[in-house]
C-alpha positions in Angstrom: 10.6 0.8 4.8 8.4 3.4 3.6 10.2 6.9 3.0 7.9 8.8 5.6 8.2 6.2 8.6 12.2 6.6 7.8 12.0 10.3 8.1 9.9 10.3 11.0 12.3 8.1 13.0 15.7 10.0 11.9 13.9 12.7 12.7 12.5 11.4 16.1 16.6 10.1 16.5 18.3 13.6 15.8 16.4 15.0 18.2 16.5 12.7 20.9 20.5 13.5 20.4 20.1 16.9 20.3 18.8 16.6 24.0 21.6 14.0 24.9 19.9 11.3 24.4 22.7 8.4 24.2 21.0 6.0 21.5 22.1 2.9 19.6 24.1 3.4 16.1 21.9 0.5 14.7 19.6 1.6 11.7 15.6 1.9 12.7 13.6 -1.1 12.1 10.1 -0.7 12.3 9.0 -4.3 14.8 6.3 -5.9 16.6 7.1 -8.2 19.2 4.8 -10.9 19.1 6.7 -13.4 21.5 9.2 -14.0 23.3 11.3 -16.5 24.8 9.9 -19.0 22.0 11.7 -22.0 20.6 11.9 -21.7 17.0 9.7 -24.2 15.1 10.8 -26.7 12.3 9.4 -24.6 9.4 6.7 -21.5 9.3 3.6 -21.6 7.2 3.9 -18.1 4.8 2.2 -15.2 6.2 -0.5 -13.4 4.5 -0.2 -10.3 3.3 -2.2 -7.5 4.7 -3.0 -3.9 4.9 -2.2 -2.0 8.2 -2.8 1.4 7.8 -1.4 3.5 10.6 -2.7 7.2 12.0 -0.6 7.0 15.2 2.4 6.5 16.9 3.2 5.9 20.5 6.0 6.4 22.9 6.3 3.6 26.1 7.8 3.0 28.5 8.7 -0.5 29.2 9.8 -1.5 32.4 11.4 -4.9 33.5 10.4 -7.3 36.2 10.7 -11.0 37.1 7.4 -11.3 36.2 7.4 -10.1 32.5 7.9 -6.8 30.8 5.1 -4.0 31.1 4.7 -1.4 28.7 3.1 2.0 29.4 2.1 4.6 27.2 3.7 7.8 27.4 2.6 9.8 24.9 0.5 9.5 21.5 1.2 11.6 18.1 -1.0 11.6 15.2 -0.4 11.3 11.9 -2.8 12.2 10.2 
């Protein structure tokens, strides 16, 4: 993990327990969900590599149903 995104999200963690925030002892890990509920294939072809260059971040709210999740955005920071 990059040194900035790990600052950002101790940072981003320290605060949200400042305001008592009760959050999970787990260490960050920077993720995108891509599917769920999905049997695990036999074997996985190697992924290319790529550049993703990032100016953003976004806080959302994810809400529940029977239907499915749904995931609203809350609030966007820049970063650069």
């Amino acid at each position: 993990m990059p040194a900035p995104l790990a600052a950002l999200a101790g940072g981003r963690h320290a605060a949200l327990k400042d305001h008592g925030f009760v959050l999970e002892d787990r260490p960050f890990a920077a993720h995108i969900t891509l599917l769920r509920k999905a049997k695990a294939p036999k074997a996985l072809s190697p992924l290319p590599k790529l550049d993703w260059p990032v100016n953003e971040f976004l806080l959302v709210r994810s809400r529940t149903s029977p239907k499915g999740s749904t995931y609203e955005p809350v609030e966007r920071f820049p970063l650069l």
